[in-house]
N, C-alpha and C positions, 0 to 999 in steps of 0.2 A: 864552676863553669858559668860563664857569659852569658846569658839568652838575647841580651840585648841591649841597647845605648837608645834611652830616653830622655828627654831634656823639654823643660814644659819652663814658661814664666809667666807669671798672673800680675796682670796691673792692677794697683789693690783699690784704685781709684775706681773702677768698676764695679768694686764688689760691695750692693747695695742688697739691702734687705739680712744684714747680719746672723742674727738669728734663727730666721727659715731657713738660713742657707747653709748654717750650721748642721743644725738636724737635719738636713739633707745627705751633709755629704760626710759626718764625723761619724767617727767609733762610741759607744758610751763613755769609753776611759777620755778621748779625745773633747768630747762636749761638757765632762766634768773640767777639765782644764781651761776650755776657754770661757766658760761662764767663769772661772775664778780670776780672768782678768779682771782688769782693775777700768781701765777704760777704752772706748771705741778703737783708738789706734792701737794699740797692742792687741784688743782681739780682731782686727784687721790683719794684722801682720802674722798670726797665729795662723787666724783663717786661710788669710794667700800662703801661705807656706804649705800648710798638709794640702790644698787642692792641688798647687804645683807639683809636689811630687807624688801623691794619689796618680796626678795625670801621667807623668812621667816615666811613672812602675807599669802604666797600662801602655803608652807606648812603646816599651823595651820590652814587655812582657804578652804583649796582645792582650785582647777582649777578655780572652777564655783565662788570664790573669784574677779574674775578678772571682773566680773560686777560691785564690788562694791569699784574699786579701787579709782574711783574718789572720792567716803567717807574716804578711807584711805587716797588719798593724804592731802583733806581738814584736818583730824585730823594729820594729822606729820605736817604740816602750825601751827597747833595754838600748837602744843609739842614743835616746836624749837625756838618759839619764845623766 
């Protein structure tokens, strides 16, 4: 079943402060991965990616989504594989 159609895009040119911003808004499985980039633009592009769709699941899903984020991290685990 549908709950919803979310659609979020991140300018990555924006997204300053790496690191913090990281531990801000990743999973531990998610922050293990993008510290094992290699340099700024690829954990750039990592970073805008999962916030895009982090954002994305919230607006298709609403606020009260954010209960069931740890199902949504588990399923983007077994998508990117």
């Amino acid at each position: 079943m549908i709950k919803g159609i979310g659609v979020d895009i991140c300018d990555l040119r924006r997204l300053t402060s790496l690191d913090s911003l990281a531990k801000k808004i990743l999973h531990e499985e998610e922050l293990k991965i993008f510290c094992q980039k290699k340099n700024e633009k690829a954990k750039r592009e990592f970073l805008g990616g999962r916030f895009a769709v982090k954002e994305a699941y919230i607006k298709a899903c609403g606020p009260a989504s954010l209960k069931e984020m740890d199902m949504f991290l588990f399923l983007m685990k077994i998508i990117m594989q």
